[in-house]
C-alpha positions as CSV (number, residue, x, y, z in Angstrom):
1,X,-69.1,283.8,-148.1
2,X,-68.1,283.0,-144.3
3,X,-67.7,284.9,-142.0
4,X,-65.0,285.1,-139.0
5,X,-64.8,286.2,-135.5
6,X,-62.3,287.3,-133.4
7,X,-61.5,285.2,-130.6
8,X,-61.2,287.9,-128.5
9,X,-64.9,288.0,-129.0
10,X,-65.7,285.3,-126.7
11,X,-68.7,283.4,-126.5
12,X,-72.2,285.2,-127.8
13,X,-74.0,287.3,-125.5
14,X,-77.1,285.6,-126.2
15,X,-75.9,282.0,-124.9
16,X,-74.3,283.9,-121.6
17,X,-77.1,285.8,-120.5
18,X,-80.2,283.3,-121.1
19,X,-77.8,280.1,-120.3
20,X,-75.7,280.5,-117.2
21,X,-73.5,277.6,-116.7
22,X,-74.7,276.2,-120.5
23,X,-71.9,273.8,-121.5
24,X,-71.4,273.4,-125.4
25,X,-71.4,269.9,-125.8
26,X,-70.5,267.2,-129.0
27,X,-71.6,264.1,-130.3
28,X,-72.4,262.4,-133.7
29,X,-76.0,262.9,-135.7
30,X,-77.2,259.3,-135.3
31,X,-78.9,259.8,-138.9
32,X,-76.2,261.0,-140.9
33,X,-72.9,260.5,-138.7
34,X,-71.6,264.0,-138.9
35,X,-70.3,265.9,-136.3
36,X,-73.1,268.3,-134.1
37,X,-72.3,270.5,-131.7
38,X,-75.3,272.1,-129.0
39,X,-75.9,273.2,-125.5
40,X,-76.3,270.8,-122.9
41,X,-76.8,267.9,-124.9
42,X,-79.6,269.6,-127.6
43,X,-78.7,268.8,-130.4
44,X,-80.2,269.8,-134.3
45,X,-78.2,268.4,-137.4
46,X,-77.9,271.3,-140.2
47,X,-76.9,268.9,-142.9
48,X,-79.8,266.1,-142.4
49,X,-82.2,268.0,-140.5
50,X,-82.2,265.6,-137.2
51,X,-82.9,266.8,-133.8
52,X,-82.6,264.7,-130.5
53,X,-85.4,265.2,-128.3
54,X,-85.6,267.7,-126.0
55,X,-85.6,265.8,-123.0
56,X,-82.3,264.1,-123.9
57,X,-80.6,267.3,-122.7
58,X,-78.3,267.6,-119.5
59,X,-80.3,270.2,-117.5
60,X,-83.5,271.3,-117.0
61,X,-85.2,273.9,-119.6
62,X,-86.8,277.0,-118.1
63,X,-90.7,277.5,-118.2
64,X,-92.3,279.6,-120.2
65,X,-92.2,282.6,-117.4
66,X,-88.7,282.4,-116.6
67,X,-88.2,283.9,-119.9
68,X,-88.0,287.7,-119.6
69,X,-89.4,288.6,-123.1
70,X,-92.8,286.7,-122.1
71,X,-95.9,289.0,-122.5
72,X,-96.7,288.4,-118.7
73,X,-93.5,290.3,-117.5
């Protein structure tokens, strides 16, 4: 069963709040060939299991205290 959303939804809250400015970006698995979307260049295959590594992305991750759910906040 799939499911559908609105597009008057808009994007998830989850990728606007933690990601300002994160771009949703394209390119093909270099295992399997199939098409893999991710944020800023990140990218994890669902059919093959590959994932590019994590340096490869377009920005800069945040540290581990920049997140506001870690235990020294």
């Amino acid at each position: 069963m799939t499911q559908e959303r609105s597009p008057e939804s808009g994007p998830t809250d989850a990728v606007t709040a933690s990601s300002p400015g994160a771009e949703i970006t394209t390119t093909d698995c270099r295992q399997c060939g199939a098409k893999v979307s991710g944020l800023d260049n990140r990218y994890a295959c669902s059919y093959c299991g590959w994932v590019n590594h994590w340096a490869e992305g377009s920005t800069v991750l945040p540290s581990a205290e920049d997140d506001p759910d870690h235990p020294g906040h």
